[in-house]
N, C-alpha and C positions, 0 to 999 in steps of 0.2 A: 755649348758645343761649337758653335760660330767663332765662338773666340779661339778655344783652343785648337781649332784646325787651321785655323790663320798663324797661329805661333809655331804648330807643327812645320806648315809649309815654310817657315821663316827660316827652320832649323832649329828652332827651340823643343825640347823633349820633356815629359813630365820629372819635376824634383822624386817625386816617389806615386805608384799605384799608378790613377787613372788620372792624376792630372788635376784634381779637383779637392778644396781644401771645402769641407765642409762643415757648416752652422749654425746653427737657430737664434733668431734674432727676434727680440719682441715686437709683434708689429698690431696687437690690442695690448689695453690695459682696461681693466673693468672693474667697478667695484661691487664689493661680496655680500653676502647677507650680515654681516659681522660690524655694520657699521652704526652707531650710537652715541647717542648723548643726555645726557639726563643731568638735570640743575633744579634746584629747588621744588622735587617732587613729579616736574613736568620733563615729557620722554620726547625728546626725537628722532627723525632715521632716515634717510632718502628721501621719502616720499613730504616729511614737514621741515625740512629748512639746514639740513647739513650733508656733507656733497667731502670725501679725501680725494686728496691732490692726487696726480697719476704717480707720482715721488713719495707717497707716503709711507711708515711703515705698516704691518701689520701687527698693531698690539693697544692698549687699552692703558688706561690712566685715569686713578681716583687721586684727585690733588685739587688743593685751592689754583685762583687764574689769577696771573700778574698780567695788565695789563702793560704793555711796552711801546706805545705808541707806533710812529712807523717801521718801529724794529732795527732799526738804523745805529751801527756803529763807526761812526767815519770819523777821519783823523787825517787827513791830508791839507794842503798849500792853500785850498781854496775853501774848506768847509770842515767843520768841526759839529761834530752832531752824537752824541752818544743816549740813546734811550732808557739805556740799561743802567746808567752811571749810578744812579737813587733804588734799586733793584735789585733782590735777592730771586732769580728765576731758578734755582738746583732743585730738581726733583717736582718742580712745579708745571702748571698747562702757563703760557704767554698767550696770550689778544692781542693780533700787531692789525693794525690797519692797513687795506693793499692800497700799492700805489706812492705817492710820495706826497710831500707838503707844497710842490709846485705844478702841479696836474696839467695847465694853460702853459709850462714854455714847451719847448720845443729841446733847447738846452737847457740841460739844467745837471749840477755840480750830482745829485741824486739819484741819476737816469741811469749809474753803472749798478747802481746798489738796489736798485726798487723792486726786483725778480720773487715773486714768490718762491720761489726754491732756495734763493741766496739768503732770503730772511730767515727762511727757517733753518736753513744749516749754522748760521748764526744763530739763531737762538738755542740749537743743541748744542752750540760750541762753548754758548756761553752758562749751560748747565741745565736747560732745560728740557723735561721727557715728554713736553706735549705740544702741541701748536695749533691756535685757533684763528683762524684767519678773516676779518668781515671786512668786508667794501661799503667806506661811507660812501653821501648823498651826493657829494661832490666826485667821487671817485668811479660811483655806476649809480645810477636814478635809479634805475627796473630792477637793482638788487640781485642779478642773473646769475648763475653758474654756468661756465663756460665747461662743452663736452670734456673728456680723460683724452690725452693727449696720449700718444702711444710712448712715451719719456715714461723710461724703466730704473734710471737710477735712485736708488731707496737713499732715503736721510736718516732712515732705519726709526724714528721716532714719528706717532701718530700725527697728522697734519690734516685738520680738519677746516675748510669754508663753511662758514657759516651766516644763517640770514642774522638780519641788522635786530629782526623781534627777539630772538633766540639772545644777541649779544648784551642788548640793553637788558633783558632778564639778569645775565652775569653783573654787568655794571648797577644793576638798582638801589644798591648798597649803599652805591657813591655820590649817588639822587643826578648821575648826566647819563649822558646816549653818544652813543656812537655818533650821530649826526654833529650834536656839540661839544665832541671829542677833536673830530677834524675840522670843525672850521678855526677852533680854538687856536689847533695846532699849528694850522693855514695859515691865521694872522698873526700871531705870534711868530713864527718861525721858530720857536724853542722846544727843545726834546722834553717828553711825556714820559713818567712812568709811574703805576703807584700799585698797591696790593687790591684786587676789589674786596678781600674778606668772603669771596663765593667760592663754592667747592664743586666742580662738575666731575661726571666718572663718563667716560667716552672711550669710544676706540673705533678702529680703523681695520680695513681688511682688503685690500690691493691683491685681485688677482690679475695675474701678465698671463696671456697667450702668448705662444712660438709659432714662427714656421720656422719650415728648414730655406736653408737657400746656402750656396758656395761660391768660393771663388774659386780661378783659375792659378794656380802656381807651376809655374814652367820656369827652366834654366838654361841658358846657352851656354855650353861649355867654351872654356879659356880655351885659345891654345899655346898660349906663351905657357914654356914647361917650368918655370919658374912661379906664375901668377897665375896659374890656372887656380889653382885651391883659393885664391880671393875671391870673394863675391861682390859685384855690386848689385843692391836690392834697389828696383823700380816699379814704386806704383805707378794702377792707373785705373781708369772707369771708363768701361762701355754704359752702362747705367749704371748708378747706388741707390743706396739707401737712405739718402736725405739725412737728416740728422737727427733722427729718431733713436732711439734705445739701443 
């Protein structure tokens, strides 16, 4: 109301009604009782070792895991890195590693690309319907899932964290670990990718909360009788909403 009496007094009038353009923005994101995983007979759920992104979709997938190392498809001046290149992910769950292969710079050629959200839109782009995500020993010691960020935009495909015991179950096939998965990848520097032959059924269930909240939209009419009918549009913020959803 502060705003728009200040615009009023300025001689600005409401575009249409009261003045006030109104919206629901998500400002939780929580997850549902819908969320699961199950691998070689053994179940888990919130409570033992798997945790969806606040981006995740809501929906389920029985499919073998291609493991794709740090998920990474780069192709530019400075750095060439492609995970997937040895890799048939269509229809299948990916195990990308979070973080990057250079954790210790500060700079580094990997730092635009390392986004949990960016991996996994690449890995739907590049045909996959599932996404499992773990943090090697290098990457988080304490193995942690970090709270649901109130980030509402869906990747519309299941994306699940998962602990390192859970992963090396998936990888057992292949007789390594998550642990000597990354340092491998660390010291080497060379992109990772291979089939584990394990088959998980998992899914995911992201519910968003709203509130309501509005903006102001108000117009100062032209009076050039010519350029009245043009508009120039001017944001602005007495407070926002940060860059949430």
């Amino acid at each position: 109301y502060y705003i728009k009496e200040q615009l009023l007094k300025a001689g600005l009038r409401p575009i249409s009604g009261d003045g006030f353009q109104r919206f629901k923005v998500a400002d939780k994101v929580i997850a549902g009782e819908k969320n699961f995983l199950s691998v070689d007979g053994q179940k888990f759920d919130l409570s033992t070792g798997i945790m969806p992104f606040s981006f995740s979709g809501s929906s389920g997938l029985d499919a073998e895991v291609i493991f794709v190392g740090y998920g990474f498809s780069i192709k530019n001046d400075s750095l060439k890195w492609n995970d997937y290149e040895k890799t048939d992910v269509r229809g299948k769950w990916t195990l990308i590693l979070r973080g990057d292969p250079e954790p210790n710079k500060s700079v580094s050629g990997f730092i635009p690309f390392n986004s949990d959200r960016d991996k996994a839109l690449l890995a739907k782009d590049m045909g996959a319907s599932g996404v499992l995500m773990v943090s090697g020993l290098i990457n988080d010691q304490e193995d942690s899932f970090e709270p649901l960020s109130s980030e509402a935009f869906s990747v519309e495909i299941p994306v699940l964290r998962i602990k390192r015991n859970i992963a090396d179950i998936i990888l057992s096939k292949t007789k390594t670990t998550v642990s000597d998965l990354e340092k491998s990848i660390n010291l080497t520097k060379r992109p990772s990718g291979f089939a584990t032959g394990t088959n998980v059924n998992a899914g995911s269930e992201i519910i968003v909360k709203k509130s309501g909240t509005r903006n102001v939209i108000m117009v100062l009419p032209g009076e050039d009788a010519l350029l009245k009918k043009e508009y120039l549009i001017v944001g602005g913020h007495f407070d926002h909403l940060g860059m949430g959803g």
